[in-house]
PDB file of N, CA, C, O and CB in Angstrom:
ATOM      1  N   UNK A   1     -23.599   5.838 -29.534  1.00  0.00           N
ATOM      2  CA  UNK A   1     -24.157   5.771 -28.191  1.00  0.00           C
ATOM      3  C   UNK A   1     -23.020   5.780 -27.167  1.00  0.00           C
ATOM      4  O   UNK A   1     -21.975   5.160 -27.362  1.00  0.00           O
ATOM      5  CB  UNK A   1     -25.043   4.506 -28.023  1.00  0.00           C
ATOM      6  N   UNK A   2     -23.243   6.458 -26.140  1.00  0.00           N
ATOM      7  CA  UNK A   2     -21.983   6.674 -24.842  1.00  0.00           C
ATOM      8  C   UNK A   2     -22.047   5.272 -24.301  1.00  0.00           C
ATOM      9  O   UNK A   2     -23.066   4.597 -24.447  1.00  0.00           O
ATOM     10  CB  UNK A   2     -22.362   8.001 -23.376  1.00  0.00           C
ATOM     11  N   UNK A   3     -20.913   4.790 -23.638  1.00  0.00           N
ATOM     12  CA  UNK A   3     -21.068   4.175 -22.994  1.00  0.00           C
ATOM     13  C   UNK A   3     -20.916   4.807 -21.463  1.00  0.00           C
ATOM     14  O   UNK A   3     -20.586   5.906 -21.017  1.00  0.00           O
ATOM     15  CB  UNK A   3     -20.451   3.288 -23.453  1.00  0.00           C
ATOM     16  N   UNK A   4     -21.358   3.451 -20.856  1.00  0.00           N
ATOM     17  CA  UNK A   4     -21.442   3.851 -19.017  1.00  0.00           C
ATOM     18  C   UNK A   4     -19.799   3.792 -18.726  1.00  0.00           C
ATOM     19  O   UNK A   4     -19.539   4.581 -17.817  1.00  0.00           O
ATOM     20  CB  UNK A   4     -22.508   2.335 -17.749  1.00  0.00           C
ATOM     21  N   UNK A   5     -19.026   3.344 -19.042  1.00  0.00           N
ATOM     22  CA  UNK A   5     -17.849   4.174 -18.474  1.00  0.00           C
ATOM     23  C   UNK A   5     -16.646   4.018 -19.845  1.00  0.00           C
ATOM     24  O   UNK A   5     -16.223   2.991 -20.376  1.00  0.00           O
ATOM     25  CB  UNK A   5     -17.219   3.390 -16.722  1.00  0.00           C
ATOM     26  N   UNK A   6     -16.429   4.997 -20.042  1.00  0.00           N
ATOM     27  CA  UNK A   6     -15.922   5.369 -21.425  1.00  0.00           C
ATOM     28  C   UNK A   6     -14.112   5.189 -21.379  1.00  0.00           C
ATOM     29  O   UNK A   6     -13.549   6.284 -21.389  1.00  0.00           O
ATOM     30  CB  UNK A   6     -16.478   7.151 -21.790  1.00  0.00           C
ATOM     31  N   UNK A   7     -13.152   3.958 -21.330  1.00  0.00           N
ATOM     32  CA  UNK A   7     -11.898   4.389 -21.417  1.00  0.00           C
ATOM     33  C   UNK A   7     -11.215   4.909 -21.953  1.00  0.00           C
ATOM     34  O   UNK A   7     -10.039   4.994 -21.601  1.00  0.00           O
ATOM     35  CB  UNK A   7     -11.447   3.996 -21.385  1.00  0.00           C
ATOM     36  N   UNK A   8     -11.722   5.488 -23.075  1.00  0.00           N
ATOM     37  CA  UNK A   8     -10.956   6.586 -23.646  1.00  0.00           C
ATOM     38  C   UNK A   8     -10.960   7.781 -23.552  1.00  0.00           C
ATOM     39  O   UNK A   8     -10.410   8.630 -24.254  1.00  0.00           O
ATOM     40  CB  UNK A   8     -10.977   6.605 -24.556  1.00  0.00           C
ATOM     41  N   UNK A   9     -11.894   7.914 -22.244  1.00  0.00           N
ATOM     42  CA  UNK A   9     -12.006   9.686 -22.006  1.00  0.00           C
ATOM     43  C   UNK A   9     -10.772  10.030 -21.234  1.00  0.00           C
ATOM     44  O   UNK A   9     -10.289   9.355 -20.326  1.00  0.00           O
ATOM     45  CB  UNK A   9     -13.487  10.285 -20.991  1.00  0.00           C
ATOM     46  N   UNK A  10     -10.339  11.120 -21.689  1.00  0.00           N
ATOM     47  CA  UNK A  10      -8.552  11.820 -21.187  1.00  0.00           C
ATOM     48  C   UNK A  10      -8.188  11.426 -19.544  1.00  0.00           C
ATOM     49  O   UNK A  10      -7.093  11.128 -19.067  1.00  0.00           O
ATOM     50  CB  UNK A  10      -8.519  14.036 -21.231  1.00  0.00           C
ATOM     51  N   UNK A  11      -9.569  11.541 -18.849  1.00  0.00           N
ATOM     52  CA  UNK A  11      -9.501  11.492 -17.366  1.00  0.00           C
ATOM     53  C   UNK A  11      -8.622   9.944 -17.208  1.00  0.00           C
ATOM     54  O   UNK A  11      -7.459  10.074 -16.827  1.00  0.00           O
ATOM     55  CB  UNK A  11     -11.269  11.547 -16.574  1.00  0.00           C
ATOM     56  N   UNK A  12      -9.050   8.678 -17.445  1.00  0.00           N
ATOM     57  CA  UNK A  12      -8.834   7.441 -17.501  1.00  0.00           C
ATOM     58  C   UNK A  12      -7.120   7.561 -18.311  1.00  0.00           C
ATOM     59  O   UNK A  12      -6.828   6.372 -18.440  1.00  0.00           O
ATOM     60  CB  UNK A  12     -10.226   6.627 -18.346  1.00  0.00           C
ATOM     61  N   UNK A  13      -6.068   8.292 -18.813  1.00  0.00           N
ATOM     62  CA  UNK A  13      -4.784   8.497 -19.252  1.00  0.00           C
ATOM     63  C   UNK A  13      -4.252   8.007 -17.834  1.00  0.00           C
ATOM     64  O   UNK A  13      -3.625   6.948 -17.854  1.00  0.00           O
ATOM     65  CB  UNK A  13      -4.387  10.074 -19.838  1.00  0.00           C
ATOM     66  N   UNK A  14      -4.397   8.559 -16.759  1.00  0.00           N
ATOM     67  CA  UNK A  14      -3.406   8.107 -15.298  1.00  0.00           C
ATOM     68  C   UNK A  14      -3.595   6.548 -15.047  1.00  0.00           C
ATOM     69  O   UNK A  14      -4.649   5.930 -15.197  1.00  0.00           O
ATOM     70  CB  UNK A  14      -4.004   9.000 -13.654  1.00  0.00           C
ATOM     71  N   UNK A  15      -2.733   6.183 -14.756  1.00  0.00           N
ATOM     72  CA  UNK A  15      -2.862   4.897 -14.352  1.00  0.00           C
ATOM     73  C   UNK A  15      -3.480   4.519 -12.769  1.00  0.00           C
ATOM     74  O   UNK A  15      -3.962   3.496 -12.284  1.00  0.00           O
ATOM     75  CB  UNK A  15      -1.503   4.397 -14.544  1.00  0.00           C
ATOM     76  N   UNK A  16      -3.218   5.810 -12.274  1.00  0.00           N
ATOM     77  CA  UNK A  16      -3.676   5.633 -10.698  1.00  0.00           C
ATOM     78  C   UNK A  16      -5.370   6.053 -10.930  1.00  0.00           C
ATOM     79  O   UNK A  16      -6.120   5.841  -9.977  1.00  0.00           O
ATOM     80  CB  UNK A  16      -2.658   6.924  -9.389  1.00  0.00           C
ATOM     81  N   UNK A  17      -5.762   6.456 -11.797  1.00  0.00           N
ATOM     82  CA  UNK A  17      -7.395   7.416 -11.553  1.00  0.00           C
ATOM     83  C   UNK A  17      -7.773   6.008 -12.198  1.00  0.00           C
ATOM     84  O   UNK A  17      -8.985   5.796 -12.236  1.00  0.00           O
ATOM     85  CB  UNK A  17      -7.958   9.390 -12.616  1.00  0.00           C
ATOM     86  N   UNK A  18      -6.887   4.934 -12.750  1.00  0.00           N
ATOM     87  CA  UNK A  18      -7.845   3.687 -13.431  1.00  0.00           C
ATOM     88  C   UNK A  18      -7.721   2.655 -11.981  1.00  0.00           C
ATOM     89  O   UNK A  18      -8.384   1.631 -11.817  1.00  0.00           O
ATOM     90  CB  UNK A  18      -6.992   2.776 -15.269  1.00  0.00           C
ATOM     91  N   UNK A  19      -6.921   3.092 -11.213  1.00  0.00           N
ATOM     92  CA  UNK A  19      -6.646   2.257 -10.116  1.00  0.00           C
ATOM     93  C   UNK A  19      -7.856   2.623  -8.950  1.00  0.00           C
ATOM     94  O   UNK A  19      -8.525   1.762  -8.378  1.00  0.00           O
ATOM     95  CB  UNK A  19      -5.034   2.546  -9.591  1.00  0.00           C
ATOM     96  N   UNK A  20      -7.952   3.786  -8.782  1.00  0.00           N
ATOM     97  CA  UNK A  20      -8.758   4.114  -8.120  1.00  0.00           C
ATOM     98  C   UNK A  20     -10.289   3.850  -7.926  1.00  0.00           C
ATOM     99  O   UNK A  20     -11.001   3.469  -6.997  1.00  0.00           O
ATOM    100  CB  UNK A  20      -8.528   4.942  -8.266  1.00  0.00           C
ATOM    101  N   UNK A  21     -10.543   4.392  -9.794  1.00  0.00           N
ATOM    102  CA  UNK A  21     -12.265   4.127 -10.098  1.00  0.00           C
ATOM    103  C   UNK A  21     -12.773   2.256 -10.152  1.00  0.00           C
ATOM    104  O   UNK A  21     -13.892   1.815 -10.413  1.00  0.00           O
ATOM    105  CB  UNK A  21     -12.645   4.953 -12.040  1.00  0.00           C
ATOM    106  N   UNK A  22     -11.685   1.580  -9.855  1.00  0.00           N
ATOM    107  CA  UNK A  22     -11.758   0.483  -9.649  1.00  0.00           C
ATOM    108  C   UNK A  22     -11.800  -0.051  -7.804  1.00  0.00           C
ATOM    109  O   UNK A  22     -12.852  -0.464  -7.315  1.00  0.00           O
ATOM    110  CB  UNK A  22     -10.660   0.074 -10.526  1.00  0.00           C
ATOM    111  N   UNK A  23     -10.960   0.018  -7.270  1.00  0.00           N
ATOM    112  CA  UNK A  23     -10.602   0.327  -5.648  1.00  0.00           C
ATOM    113  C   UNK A  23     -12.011   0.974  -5.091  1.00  0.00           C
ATOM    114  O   UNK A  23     -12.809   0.377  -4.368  1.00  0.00           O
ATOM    115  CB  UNK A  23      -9.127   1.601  -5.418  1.00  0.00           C
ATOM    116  N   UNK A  24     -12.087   1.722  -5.362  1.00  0.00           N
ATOM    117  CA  UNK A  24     -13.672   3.051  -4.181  1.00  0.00           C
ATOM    118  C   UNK A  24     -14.315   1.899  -4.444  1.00  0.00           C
ATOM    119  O   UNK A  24     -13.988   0.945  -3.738  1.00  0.00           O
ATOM    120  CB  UNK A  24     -14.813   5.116  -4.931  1.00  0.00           C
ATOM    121  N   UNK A  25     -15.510   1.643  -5.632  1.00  0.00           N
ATOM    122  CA  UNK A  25     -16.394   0.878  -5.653  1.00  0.00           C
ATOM    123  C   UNK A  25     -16.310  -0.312  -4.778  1.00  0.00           C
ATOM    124  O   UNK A  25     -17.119  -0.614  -3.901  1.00  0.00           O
ATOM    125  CB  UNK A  25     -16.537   0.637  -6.790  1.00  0.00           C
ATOM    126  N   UNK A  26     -15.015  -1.088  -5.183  1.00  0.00           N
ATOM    127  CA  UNK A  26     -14.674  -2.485  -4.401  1.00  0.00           C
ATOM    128  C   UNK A  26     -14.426  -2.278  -2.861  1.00  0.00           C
ATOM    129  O   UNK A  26     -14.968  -3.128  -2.154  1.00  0.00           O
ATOM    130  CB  UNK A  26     -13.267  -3.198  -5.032  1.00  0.00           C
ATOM    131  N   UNK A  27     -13.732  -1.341  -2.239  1.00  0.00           N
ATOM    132  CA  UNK A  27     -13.671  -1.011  -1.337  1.00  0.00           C
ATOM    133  C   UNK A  27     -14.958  -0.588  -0.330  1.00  0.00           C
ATOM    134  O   UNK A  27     -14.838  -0.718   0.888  1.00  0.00           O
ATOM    135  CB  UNK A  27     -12.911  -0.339  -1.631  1.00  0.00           C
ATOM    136  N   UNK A  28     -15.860  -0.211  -0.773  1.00  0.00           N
ATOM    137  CA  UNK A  28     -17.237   0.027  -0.594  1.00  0.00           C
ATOM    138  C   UNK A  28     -17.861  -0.924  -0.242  1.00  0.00           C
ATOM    139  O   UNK A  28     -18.537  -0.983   0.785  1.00  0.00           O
ATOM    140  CB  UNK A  28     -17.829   0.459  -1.533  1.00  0.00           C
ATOM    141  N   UNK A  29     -17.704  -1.824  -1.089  1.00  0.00           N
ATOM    142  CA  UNK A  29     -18.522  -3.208  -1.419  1.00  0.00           C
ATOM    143  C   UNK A  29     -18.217  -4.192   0.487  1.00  0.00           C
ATOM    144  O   UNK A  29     -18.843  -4.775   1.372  1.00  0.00           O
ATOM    145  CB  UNK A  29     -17.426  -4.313  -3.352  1.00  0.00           C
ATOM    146  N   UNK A  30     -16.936  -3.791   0.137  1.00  0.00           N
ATOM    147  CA  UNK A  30     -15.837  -4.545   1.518  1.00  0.00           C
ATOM    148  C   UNK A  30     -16.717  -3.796   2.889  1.00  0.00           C
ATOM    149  O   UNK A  30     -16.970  -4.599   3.786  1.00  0.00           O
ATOM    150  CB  UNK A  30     -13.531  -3.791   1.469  1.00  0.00           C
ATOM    151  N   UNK A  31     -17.072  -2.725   3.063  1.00  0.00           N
ATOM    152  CA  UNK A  31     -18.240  -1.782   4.039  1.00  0.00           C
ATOM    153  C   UNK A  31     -19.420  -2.343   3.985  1.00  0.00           C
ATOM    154  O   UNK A  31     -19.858  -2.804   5.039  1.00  0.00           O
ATOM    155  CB  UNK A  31     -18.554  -0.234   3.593  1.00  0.00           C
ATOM    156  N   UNK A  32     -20.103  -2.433   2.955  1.00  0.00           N
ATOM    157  CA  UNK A  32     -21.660  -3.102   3.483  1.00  0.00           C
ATOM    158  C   UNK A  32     -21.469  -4.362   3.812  1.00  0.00           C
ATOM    159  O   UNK A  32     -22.006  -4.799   4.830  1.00  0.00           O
ATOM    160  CB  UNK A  32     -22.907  -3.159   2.388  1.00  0.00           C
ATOM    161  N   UNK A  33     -20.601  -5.238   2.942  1.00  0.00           N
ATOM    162  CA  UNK A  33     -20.897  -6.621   3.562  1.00  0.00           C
ATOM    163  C   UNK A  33     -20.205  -6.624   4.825  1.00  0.00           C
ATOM    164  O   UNK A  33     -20.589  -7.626   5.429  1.00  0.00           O
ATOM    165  CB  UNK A  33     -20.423  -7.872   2.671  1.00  0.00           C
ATOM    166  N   UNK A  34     -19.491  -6.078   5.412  1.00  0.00           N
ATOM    167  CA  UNK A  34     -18.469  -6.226   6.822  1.00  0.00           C
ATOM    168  C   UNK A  34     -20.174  -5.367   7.677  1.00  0.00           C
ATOM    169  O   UNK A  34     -20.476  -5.964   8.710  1.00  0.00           O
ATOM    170  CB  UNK A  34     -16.188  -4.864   6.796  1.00  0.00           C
ATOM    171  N   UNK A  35     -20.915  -4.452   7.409  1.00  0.00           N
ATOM    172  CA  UNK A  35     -22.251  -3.877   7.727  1.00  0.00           C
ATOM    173  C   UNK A  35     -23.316  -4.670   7.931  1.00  0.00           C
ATOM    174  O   UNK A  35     -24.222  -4.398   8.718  1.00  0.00           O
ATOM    175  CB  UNK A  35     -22.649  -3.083   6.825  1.00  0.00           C
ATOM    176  N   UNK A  36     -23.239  -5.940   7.054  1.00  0.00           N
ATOM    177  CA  UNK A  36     -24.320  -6.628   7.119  1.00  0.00           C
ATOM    178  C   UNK A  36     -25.342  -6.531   5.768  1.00  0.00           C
ATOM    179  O   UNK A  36     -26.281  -7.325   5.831  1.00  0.00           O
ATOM    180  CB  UNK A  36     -24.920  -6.182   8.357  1.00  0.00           C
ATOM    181  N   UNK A  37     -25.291  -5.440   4.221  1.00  0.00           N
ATOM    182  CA  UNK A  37     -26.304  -5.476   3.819  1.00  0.00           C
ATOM    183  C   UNK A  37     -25.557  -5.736   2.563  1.00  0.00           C
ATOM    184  O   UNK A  37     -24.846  -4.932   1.960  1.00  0.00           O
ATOM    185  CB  UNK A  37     -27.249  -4.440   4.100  1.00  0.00           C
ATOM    186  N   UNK A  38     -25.899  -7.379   2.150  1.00  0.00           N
ATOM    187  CA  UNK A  38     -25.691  -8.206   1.374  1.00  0.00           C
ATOM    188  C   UNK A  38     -25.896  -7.067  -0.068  1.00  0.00           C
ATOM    189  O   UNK A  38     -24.974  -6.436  -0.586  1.00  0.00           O
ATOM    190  CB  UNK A  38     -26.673  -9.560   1.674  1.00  0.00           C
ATOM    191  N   UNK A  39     -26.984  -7.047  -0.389  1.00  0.00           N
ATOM    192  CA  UNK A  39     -26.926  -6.234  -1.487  1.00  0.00           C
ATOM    193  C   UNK A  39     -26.591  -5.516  -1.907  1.00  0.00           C
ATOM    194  O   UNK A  39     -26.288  -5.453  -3.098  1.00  0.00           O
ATOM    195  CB  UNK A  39     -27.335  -5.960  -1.748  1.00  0.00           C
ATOM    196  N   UNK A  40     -26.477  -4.391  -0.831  1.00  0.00           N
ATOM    197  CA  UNK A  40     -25.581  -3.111  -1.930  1.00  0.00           C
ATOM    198  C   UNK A  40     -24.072  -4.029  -1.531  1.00  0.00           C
ATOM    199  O   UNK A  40     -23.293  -4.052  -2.484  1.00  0.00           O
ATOM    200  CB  UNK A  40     -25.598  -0.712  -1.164  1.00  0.00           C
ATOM    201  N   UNK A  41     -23.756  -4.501  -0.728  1.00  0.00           N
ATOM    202  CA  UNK A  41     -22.410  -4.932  -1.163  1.00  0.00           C
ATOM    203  C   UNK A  41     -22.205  -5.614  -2.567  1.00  0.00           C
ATOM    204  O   UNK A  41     -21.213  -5.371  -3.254  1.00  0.00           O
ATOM    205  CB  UNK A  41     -21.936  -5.857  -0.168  1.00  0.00           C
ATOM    206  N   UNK A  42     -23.263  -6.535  -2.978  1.00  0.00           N
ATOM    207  CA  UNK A  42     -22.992  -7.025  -4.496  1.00  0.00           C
ATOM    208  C   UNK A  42     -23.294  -5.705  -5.493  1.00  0.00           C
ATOM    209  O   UNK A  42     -22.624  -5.481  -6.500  1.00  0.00           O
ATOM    210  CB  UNK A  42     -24.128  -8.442  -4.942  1.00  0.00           C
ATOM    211  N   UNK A  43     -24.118  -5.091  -5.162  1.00  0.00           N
ATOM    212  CA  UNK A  43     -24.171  -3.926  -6.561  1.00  0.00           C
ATOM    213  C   UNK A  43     -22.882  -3.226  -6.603  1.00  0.00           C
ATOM    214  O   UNK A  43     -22.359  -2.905  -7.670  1.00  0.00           O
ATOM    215  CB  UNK A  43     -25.440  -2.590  -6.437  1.00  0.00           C
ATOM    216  N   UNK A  44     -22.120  -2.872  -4.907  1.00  0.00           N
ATOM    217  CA  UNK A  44     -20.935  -2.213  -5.631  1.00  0.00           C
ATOM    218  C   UNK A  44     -19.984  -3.450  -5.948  1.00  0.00           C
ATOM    219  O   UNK A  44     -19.384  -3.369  -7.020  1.00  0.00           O
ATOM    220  CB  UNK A  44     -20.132  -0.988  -4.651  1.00  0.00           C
ATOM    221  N   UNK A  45     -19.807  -4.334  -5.344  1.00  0.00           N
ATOM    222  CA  UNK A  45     -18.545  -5.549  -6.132  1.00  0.00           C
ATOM    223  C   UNK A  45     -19.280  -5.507  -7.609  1.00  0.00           C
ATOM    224  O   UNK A  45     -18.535  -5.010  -8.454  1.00  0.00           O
ATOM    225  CB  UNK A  45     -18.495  -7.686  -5.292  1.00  0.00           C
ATOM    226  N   UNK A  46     -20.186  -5.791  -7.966  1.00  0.00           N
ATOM    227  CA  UNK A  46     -20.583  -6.035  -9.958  1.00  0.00           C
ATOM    228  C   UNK A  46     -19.562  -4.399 -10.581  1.00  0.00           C
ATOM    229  O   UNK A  46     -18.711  -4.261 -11.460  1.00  0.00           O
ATOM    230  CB  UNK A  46     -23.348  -5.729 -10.520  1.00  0.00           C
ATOM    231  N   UNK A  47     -20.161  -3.492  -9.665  1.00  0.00           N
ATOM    232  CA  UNK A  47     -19.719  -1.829 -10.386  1.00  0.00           C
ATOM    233  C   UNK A  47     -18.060  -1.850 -10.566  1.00  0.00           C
ATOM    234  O   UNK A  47     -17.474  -1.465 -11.577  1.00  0.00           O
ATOM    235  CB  UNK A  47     -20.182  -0.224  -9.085  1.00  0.00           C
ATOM    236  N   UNK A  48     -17.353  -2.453  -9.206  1.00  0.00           N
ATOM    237  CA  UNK A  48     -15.949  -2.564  -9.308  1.00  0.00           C
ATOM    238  C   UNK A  48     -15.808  -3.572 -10.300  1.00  0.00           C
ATOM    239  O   UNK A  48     -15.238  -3.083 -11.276  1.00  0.00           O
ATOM    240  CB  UNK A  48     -15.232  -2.887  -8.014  1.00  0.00           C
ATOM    241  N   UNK A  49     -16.085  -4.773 -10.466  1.00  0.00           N
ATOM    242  CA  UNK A  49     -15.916  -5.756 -11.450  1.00  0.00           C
ATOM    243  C   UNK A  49     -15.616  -5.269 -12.709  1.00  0.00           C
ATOM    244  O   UNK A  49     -14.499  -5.353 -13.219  1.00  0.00           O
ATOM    245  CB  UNK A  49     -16.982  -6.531 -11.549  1.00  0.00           C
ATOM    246  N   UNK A  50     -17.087  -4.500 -13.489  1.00  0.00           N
ATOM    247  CA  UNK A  50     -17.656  -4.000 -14.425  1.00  0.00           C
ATOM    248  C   UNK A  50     -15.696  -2.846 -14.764  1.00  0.00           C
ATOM    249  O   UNK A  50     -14.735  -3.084 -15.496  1.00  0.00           O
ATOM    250  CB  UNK A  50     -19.571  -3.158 -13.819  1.00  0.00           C
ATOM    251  N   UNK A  51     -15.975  -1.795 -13.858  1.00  0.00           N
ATOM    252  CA  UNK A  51     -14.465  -1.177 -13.881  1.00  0.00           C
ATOM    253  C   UNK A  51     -13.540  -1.637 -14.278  1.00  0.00           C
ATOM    254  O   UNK A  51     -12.825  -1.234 -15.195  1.00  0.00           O
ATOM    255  CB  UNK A  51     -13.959  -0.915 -12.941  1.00  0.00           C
ATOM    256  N   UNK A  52     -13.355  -3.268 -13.120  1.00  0.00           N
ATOM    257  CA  UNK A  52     -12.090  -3.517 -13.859  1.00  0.00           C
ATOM    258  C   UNK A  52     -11.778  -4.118 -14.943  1.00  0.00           C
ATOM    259  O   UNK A  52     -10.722  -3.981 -15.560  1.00  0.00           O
ATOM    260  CB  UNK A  52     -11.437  -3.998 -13.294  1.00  0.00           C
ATOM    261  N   UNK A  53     -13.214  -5.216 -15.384  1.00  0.00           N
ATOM    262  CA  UNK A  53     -13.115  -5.297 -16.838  1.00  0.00           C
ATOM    263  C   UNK A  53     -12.926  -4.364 -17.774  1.00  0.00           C
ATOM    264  O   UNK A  53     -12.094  -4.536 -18.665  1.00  0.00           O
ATOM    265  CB  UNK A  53     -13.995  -5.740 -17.219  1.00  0.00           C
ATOM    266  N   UNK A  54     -13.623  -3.338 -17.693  1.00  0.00           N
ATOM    267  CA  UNK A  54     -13.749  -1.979 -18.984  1.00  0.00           C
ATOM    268  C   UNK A  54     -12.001  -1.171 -18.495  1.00  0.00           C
ATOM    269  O   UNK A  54     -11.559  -0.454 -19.393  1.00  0.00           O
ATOM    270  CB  UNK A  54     -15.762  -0.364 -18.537  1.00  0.00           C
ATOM    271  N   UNK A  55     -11.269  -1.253 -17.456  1.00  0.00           N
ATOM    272  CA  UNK A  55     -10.252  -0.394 -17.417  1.00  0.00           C
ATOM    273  C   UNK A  55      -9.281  -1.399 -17.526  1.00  0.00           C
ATOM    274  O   UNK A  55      -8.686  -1.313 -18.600  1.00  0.00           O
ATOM    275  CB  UNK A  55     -10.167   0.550 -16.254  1.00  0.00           C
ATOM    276  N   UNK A  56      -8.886  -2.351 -16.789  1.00  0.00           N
ATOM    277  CA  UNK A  56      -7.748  -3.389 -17.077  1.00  0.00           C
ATOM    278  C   UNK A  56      -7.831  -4.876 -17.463  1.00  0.00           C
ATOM    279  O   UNK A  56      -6.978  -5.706 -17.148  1.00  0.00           O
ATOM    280  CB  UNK A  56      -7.040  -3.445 -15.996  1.00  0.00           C
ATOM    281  N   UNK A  57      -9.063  -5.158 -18.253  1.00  0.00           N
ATOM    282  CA  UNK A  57      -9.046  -6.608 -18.346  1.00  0.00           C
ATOM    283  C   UNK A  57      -9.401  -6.736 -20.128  1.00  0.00           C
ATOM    284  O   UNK A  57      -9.116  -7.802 -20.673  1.00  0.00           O
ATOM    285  CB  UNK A  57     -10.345  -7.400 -17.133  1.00  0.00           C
ATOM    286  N   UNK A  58     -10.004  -5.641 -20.937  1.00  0.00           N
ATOM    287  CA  UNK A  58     -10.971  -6.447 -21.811  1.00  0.00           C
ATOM    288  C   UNK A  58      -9.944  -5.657 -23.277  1.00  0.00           C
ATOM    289  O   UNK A  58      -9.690  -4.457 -23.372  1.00  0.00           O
ATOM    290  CB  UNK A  58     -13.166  -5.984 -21.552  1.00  0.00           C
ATOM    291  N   UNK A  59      -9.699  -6.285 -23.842  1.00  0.00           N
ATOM    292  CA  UNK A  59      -8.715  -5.980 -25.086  1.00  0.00           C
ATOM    293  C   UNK A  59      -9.293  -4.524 -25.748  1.00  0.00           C
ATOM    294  O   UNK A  59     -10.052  -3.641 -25.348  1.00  0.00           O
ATOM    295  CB  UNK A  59      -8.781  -7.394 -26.372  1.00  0.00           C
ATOM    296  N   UNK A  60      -8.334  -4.826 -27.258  1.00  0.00           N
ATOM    297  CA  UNK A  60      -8.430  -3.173 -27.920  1.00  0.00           C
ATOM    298  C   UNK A  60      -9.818  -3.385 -28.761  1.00  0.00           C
ATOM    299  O   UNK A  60     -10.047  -4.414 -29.398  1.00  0.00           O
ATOM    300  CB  UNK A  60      -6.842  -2.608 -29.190  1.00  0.00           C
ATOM    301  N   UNK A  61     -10.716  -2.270 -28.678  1.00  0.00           N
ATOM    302  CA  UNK A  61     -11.494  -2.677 -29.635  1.00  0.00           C
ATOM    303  C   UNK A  61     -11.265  -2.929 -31.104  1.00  0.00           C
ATOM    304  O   UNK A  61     -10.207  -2.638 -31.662  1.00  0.00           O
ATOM    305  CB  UNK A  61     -12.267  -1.979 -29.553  1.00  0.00           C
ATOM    306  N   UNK A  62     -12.413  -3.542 -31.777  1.00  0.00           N
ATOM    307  CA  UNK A  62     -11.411  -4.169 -32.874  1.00  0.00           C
ATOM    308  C   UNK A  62     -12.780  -3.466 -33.881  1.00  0.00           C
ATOM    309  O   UNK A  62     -13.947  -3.602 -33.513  1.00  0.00           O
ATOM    310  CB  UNK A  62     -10.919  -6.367 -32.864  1.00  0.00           C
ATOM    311  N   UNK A  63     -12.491  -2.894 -34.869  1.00  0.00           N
ATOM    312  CA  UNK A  63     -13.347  -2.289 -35.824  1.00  0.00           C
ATOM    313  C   UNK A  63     -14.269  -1.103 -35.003  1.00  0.00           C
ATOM    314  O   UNK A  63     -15.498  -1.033 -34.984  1.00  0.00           O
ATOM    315  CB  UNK A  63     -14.284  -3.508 -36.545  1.00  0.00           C
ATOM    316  N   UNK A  64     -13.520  -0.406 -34.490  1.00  0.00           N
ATOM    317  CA  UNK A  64     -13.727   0.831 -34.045  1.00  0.00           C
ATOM    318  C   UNK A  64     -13.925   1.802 -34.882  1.00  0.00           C
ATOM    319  O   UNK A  64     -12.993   2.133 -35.615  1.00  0.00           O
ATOM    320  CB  UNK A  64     -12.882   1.161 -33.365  1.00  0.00           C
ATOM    321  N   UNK A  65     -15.011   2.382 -34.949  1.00  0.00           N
ATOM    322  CA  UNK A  65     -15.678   3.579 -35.868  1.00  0.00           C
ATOM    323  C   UNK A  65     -14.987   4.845 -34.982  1.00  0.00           C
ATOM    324  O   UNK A  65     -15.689   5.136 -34.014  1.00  0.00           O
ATOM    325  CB  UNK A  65     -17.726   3.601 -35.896  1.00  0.00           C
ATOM    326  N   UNK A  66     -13.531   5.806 -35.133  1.00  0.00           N
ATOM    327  CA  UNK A  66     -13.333   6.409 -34.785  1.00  0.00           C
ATOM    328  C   UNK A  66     -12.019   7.142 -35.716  1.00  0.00           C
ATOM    329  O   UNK A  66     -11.500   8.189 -35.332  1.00  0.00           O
ATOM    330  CB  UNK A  66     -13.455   5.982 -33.708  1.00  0.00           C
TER     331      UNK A  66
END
């Protein structure tokens, strides 16, 4: 099964495109709530979160079928 954001796809190799797909979302997030609309500001802070766990926070997988 795919996952929703895959770090081992070739794109995610740069260190800046892992910097980035982390940054837009969060940066976003920083726009609605400075806007006023509480919610999509939390859906994009969870999406940046989610990023930066899956790109710089969460170890090697361990019994990887690959």
């Amino acid at each position: 099964m795919a996952r929703f954001l895959d770090r081992d796809h070739p794109m995610f190799r740069r260190p800046w495109v892992r910097v980035v797909t982390v940054a837009a979302p969060l940066g976003w997030a920083a726009v609605e709530f400075a806007g006023g609309a509480p919610f999509w500001g939390m859906m994009f802070a969870a999406l940046g979160g989610y990023a930066a766990w899956e790109l710089f926070l969460r170890g090697p997988d361990e019994g990887k079928d690959r």
